[in-house]
C-alpha positions in Angstrom: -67.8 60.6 12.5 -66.4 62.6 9.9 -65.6 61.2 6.4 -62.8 63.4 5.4 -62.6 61.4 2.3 -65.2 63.9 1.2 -64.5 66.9 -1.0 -64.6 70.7 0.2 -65.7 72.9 -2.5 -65.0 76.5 -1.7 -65.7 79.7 -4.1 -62.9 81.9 -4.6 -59.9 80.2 -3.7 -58.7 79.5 -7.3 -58.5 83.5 -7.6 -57.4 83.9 -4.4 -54.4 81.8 -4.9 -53.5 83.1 -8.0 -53.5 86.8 -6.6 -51.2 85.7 -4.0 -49.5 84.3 -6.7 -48.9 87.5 -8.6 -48.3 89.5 -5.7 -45.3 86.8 -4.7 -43.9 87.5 -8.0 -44.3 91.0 -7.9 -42.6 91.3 -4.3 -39.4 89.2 -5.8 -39.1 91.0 -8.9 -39.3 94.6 -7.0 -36.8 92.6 -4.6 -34.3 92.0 -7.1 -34.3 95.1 -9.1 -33.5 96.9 -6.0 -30.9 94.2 -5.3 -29.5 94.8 -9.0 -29.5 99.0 -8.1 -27.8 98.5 -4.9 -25.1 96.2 -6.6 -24.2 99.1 -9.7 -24.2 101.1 -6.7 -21.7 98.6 -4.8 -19.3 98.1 -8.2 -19.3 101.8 -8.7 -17.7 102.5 -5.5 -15.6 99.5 -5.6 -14.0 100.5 -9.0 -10.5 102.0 -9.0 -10.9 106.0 -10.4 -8.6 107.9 -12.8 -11.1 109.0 -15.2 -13.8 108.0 -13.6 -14.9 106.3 -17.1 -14.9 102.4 -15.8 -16.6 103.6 -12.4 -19.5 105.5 -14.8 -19.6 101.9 -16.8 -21.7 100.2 -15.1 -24.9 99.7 -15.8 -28.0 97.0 -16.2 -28.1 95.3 -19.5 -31.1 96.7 -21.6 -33.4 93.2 -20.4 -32.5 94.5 -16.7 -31.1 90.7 -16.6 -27.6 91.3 -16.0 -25.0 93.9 -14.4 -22.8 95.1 -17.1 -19.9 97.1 -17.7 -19.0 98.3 -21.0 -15.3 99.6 -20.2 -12.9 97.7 -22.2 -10.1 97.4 -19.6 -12.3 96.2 -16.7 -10.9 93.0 -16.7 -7.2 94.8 -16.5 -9.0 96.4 -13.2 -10.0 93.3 -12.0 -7.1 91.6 -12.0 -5.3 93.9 -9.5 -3.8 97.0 -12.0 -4.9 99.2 -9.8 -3.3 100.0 -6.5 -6.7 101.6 -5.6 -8.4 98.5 -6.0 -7.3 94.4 -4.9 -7.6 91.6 -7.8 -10.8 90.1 -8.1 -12.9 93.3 -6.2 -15.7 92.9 -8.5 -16.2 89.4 -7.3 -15.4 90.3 -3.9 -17.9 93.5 -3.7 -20.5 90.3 -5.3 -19.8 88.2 -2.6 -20.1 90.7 0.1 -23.9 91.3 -0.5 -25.6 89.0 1.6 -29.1 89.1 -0.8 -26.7 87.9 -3.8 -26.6 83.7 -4.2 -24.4 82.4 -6.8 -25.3 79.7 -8.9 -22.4 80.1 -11.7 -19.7 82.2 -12.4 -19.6 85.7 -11.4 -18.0 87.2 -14.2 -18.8 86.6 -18.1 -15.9 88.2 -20.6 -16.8 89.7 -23.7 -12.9 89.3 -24.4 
């Protein structure tokens, strides 16, 4: 009979975890900045043109945390000024990317 009440020690699996460990971070963080990419990508092609100035706004903030716009009449945009464009399409293109989950509100105003 077995005691399995017994301890296994075996070399190498501390390091072993924590390389799967890093790599798991690595592979989600690679994962998201491509997410991020393809959602400038997504906003850029959603936003209304004249100028072209609020389409060429967006960007990722300088951390890389968040997807910005700098174009002071993107809320006017998003709230349907454009026939080129429905009210709310920058939540709406948000929504539509199925590697986007929401925890909080969409949209932070600088307004």
């Amino acid at each position: 009979m077995i005691n399995l009440t017994s301890s296994l020690k075996i070399k190498g699996v501390g390091a072993t975890l924590a390389n799967i460990k890093a790599q798991i971070a690595l592979t989600r963080e690679t994962k998201e900045a491509a997410v991020k990419a393809s959602l400038v990508e997504s906003l850029k092609d959603a936003t209304p043109i004249d100028t072209g100035a609020a389409r060429d706004s967006w960007k990722l903030s300088e951390d890389g945390s968040k997807i910005v716009s700098d174009c002071e009449y993107m809320d006017r945009l998003n709230s349907g000024s454009s026939k080129q464009a429905p009210a709310h399409f920058i939540e709406q293109t948000i929504l539509e990317n199925n590697d986007v989950i929401v925890h909080g509100s969409i949209i932070e105003s600088s307004v």
